[in-house]
C-alpha positions as CSV (number, residue, x, y, z in Angstrom):
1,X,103.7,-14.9,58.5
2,X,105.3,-12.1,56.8
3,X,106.4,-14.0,53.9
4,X,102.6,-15.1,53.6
5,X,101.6,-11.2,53.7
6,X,104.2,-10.5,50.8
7,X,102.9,-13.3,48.8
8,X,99.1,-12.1,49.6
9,X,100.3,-9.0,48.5
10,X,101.7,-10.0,45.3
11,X,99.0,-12.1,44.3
12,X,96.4,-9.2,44.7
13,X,98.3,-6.9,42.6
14,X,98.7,-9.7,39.9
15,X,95.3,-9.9,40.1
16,X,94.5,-5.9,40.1
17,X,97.0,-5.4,37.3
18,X,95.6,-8.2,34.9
19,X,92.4,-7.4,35.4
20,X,89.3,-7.9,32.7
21,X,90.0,-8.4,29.7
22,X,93.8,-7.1,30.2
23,X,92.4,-4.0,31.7
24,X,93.9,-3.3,35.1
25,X,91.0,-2.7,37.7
26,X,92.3,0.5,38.6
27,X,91.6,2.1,34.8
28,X,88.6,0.4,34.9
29,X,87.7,2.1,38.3
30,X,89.1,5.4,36.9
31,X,86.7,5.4,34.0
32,X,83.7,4.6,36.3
33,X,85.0,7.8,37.9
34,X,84.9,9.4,35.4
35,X,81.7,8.8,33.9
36,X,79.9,9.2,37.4
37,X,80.9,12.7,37.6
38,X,79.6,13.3,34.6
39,X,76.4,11.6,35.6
40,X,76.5,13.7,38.6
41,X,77.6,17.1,36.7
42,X,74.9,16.3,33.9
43,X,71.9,18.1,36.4
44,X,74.0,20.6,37.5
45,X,75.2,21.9,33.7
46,X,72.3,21.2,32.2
47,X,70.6,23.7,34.9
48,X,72.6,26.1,34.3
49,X,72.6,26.0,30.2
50,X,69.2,25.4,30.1
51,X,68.6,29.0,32.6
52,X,70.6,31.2,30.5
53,X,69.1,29.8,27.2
54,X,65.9,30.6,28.5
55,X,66.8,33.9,30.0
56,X,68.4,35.0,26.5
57,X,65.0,33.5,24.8
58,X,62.9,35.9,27.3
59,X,64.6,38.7,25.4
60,X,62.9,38.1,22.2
61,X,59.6,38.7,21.5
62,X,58.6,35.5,19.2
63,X,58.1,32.7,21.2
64,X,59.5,30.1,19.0
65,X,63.2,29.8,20.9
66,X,61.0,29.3,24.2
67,X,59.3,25.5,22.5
68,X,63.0,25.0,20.8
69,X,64.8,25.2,24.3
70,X,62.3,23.0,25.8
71,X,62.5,21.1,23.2
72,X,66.5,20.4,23.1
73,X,66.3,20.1,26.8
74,X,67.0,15.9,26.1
75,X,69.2,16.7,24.0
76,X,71.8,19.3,25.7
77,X,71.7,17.3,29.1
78,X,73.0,14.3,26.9
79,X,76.3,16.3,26.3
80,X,78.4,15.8,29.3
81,X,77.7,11.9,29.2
82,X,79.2,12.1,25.8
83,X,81.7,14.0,27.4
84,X,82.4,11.8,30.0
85,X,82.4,8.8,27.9
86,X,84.9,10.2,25.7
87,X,87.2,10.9,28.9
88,X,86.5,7.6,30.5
89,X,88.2,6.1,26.9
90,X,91.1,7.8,27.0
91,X,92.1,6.1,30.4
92,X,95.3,4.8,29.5
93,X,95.2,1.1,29.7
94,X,92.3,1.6,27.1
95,X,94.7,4.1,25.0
96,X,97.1,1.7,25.0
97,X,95.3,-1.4,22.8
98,X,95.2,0.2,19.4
99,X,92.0,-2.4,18.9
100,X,90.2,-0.8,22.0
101,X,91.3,2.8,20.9
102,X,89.8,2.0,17.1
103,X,86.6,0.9,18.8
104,X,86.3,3.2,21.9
105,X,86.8,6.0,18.9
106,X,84.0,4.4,16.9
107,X,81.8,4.8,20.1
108,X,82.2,8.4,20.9
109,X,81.3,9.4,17.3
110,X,78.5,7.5,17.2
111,X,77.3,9.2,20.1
112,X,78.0,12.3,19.1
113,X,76.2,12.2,15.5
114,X,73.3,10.5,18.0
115,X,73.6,13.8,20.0
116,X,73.7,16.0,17.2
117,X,70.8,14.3,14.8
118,X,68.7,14.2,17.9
119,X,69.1,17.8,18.4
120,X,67.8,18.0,14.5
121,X,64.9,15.5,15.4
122,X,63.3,17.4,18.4
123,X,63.6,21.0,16.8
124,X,61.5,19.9,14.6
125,X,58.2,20.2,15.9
126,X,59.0,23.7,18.0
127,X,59.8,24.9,13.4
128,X,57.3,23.8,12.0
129,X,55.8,27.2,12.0
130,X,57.4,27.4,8.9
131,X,55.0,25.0,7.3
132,X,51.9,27.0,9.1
133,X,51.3,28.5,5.5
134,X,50.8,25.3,4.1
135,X,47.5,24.5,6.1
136,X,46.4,27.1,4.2
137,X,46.5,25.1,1.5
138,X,46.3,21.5,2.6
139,X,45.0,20.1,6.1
140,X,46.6,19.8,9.8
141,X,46.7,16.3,9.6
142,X,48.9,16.4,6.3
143,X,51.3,18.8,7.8
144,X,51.4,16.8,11.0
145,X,52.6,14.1,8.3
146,X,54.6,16.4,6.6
147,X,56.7,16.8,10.1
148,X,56.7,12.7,10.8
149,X,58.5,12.2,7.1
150,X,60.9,14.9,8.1
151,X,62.0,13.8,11.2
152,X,61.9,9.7,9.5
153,X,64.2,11.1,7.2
154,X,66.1,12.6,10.2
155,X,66.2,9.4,12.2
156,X,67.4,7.9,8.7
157,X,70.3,9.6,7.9
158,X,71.7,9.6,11.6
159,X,71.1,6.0,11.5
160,X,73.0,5.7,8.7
161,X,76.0,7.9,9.5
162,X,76.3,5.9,12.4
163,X,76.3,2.7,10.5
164,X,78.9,3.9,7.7
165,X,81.1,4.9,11.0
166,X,81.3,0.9,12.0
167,X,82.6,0.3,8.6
168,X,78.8,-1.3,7.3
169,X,77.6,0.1,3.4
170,X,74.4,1.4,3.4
171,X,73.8,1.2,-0.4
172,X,73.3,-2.6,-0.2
173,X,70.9,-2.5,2.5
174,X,68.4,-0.3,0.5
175,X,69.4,-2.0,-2.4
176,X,68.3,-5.4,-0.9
177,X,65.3,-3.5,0.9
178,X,63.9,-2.1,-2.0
179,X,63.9,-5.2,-3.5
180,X,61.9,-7.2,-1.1
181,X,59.7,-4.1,-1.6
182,X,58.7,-4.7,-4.6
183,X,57.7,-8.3,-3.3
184,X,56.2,-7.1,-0.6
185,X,53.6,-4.4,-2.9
186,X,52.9,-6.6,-5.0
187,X,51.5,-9.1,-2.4
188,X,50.0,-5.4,-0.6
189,X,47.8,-3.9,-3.2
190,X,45.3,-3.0,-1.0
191,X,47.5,-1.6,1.7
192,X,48.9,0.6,-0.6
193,X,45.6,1.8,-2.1
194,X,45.0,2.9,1.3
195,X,47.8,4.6,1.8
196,X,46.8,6.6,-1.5
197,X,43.7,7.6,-0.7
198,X,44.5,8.7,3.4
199,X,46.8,10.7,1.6
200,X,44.2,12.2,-0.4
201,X,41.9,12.7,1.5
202,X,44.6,14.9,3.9
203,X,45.2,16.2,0.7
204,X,41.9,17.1,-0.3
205,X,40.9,18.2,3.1
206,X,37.9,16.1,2.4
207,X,37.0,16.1,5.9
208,X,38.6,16.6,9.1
209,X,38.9,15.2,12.9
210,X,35.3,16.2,14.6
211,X,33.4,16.2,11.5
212,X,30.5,14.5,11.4
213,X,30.4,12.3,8.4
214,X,28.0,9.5,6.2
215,X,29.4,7.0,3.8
216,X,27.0,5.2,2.4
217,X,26.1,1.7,3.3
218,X,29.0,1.8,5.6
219,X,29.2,3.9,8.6
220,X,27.7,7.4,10.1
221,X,29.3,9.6,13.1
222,X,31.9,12.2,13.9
223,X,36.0,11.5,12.9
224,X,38.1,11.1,15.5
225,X,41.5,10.1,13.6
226,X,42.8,9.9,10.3
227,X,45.3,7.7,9.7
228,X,46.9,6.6,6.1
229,X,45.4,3.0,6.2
230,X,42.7,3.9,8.3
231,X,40.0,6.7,9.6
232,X,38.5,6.1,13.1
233,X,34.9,7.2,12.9
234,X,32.8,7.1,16.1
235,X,28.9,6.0,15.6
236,X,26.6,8.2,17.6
237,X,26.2,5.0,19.7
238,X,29.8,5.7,20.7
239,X,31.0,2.4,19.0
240,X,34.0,3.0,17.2
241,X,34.2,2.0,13.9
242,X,37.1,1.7,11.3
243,X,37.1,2.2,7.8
244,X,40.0,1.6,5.4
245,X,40.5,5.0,3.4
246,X,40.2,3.1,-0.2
247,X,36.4,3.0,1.2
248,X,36.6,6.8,0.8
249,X,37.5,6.7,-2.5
250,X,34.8,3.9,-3.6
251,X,31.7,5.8,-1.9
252,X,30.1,8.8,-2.1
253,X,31.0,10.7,1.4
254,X,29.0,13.2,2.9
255,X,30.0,15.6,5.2
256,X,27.4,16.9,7.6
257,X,30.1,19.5,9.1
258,X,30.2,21.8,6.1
259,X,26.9,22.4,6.1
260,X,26.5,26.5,5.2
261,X,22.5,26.0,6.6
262,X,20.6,23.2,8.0
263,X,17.3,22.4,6.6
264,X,13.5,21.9,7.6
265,X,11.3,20.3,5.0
266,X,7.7,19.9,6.6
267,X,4.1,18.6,4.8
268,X,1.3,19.6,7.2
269,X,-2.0,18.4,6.2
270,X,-5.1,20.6,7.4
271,X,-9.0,19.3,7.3
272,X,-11.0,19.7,3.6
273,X,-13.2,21.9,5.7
274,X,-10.3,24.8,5.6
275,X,-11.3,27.6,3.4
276,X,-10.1,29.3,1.3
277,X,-9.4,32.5,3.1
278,X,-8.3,30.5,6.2
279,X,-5.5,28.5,3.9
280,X,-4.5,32.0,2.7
281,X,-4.1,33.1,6.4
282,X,-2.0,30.1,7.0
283,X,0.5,30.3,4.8
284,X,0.9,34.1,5.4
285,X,1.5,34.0,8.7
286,X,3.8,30.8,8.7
287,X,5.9,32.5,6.4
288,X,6.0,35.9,8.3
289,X,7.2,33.8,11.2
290,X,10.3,32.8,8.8
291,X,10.5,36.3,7.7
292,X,13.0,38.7,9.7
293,X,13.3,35.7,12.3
294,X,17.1,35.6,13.5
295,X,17.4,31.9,13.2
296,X,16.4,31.4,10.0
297,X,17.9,32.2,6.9
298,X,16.3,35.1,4.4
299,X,15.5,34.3,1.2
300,X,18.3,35.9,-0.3
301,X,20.6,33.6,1.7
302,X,19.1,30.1,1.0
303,X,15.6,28.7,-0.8
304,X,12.2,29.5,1.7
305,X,8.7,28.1,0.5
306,X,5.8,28.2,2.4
307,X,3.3,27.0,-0.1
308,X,-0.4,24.9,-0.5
309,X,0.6,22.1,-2.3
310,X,-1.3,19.3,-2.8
311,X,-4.6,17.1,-2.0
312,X,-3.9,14.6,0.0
313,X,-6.2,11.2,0.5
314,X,-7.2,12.9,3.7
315,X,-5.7,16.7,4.3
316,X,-5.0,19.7,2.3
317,X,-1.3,19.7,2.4
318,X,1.0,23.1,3.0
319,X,4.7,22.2,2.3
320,X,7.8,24.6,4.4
321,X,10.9,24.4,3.2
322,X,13.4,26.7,5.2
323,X,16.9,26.4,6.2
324,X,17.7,27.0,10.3
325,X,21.4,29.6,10.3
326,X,22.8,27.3,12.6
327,X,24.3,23.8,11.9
328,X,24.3,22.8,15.2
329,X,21.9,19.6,16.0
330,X,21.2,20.7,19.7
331,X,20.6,24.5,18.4
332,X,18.6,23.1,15.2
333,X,16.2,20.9,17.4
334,X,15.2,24.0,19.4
335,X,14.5,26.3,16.9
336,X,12.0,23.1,14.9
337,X,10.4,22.9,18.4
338,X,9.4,26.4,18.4
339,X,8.6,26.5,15.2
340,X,6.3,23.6,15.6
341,X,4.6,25.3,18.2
342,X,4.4,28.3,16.4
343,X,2.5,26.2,13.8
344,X,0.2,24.7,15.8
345,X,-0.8,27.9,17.2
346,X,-1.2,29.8,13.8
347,X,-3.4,26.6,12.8
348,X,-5.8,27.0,15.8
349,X,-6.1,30.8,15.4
350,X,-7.1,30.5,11.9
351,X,-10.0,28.4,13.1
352,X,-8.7,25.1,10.9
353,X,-7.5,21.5,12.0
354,X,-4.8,19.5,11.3
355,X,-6.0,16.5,9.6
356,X,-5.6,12.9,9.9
357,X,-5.9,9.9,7.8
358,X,-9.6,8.5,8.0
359,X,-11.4,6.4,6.1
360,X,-15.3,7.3,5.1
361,X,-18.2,4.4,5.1
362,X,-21.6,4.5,3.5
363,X,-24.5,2.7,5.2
364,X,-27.1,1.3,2.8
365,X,-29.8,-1.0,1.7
366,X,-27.7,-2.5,-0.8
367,X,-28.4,-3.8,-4.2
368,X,-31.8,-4.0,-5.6
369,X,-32.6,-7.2,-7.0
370,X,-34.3,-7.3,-10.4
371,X,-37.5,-8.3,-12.0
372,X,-38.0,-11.7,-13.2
373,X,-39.2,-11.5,-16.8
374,X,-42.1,-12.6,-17.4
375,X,-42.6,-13.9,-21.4
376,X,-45.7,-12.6,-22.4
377,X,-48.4,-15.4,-22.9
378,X,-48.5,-15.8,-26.5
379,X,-45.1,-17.2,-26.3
380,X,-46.1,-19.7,-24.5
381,X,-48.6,-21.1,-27.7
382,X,-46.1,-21.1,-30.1
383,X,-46.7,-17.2,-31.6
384,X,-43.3,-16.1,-30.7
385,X,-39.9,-17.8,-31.4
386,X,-36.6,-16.3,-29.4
387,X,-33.5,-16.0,-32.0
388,X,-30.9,-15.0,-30.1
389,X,-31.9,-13.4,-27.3
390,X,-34.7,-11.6,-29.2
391,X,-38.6,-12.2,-29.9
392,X,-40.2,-12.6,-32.9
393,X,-43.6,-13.3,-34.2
394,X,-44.2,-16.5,-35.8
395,X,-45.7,-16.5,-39.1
């Protein structure tokens, strides 16, 4: 029974000993340790870096290094798993294979170029204050792009450094990628026309999302996204509609949004019957409504007519031409109500009408038939010949 034991015994640690892969069980359970606790420590450090970042950050009065610790918060708790990976390698049955060390070696600097072009990545946003000047000068959607290149580019050369690590050339990969992108533009003109023109249209701050826009023949309604291939432009039916930014380029865009005044253009007819004193009363007091009102803008802002124009089929026809201060199409609609009503009272006062089309009928006898002619009796004996379409006497 003993000797069974002993031989249990041996056979168990033959079995620890080997292990996987030549790794005894009990490395492998010390680097599991190992990189538990600094799962477990991760919380606990992070807490406490984190706390006295943010109490050194409450110290200063901009409030940039608050967004950046929040920011590198991924980041910094990241660090004791690098940590512990790095201890958990150095076990030694994995020191000992100088295959394992190479590679195990190869790990932890990848992940801590990961760690570190991370850290790059997410202070990004949280700095790009410093490109705040340039919206100035361009758009907020084209220095929102402005911060995606820089942190591609980022991503880029981490992923990169990480590949040169393994032993794998970058320059033939953009060698061969650059030529399959030649294949690939020349089979995606049109892609790439839209990638012009959404950048120039960032660029030319053409319009922005919320502005309500019209391209011709296409679509009409307020931007919602801008995209480089793309705009998403929402119909005042709420349908969304996209248009491919070449569009842009090939039609005439109108943007409601930038509107400085919005505009009331009105023909009111009143009846013939309107004098002329009543016409002059009118128009005087139509444009003393415009005059000094709040909501409409003075002459020396934007054009105001208030003028007898023209006679109509059926009216004498006053034309208004005025501009409302506000663009706003809730706002505008208001103020065109009152001033409609305001019209229509002026109109009464003066004693006048607002015409109508009608048509006028005259009720008669009708035609008056004519008199037969008679040929005088002579004619009739022969005394009188007809030569074309005249009488004359016989001889």
């Amino acid at each position: 029974m003993t000797q069974d034991i002993q031989n249990f015994w041996e056979v168990f640690k033959e079995v620890w000993q080997s292990g996987y892969m030549g790794i005894d069980f009990g490395s492998i359970l010390t680097a599991l340790g190992i990189l538990f606790f600094a799962l477990l420590i991760r919380g606990v450090f992070t807490l406490l870096v984190i706390n006295r970042l943010v109490k050194m950050a409450e110290k200063t009065s901009n409030k940039i290094d608050d967004k950046l610790i929040i920011a590198m918060k991924g980041p910094i708790r990241f660090i004791p798993v690098v940590i512990g990976i790095y201890f958990a390698l150095e076990v030694p049955s994995f020191a000992d294979d100088p295959a394992f060390d190479a590679g195990a070696s190869k790990v932890v600097r990848s992940l801590i170029v990961v760690n570190l072009f991370w850290a790059l990545y997410c202070a990004i946003s949280p700095l790009t204050f410093v490109l705040g000047k340039l919206e100035e000068i361009f758009s907020t959607e084209l220095v929102n792009f402005l911060v995606k290149i820089m942190k591609g580019v980022i991503a880029g050369i981490g992923f990169a450094t990480v590949l040169e690590l393994w032993g794998i050339q970058v320059g033939p990969i953009i060698a061969g990628l650059g030529i399959v992108g030649v294949a690939v533009a020349l089979g995606a003109q049109d892609l790439f026309k839209n990638l012009i023109s959404g950048f120039l249209i960032l660029a030319e701050k053409r319009f922005k999302a919320g502005d309500w826009v019209k391209v011709d023949g296409i679509v009409e309604g307020t931007v919602e996204k801008i995209g480089f291939r793309s705009t998403l432009v929402r119909r005042f039916d709420k349908a969304p509609t996209i248009v491919p930014n070449a569009t842009f380029a090939d039609k005439a865009v109108t943007n409601f949004s930038e509107m400085t005044h919005r505009r009331i253009y009105w023909k009111i007819g009143v009846e013939y019957s309107t004098t002329v004193a009543q016409m002059q009363v009118i128009t005087e007091q139509i444009k003393g409504y415009l005059l000094g009102n709040a909501d409409f803008a003075q002459p020396e802002e934007a054009t105001m007519f208030v003028v007898t124009d023209s006679f109509n089929d059926s009216s004498i026809d006053i034309m208004i031409y005025c501009f409302t201060k506000t663009t706003n199409w809730g706002e505008w609609l208001d103020i065109k109500q009152d001033f409609a009503y305001a019209i229509k009272g002026i109109v009464e006062t003066a004693g006048s009408s607002f015409a109508f089309p009608s048509l006028s009928v005259y009720a008669g006898t009708g035609a008056e038939t004519p008199e037969p002619f008679e040929p005088p009796p002579d004619f009739k004996k022969g005394h009188f010949r007809q030569e074309g379409g005249m009488l004359f006497e016989s001889e």
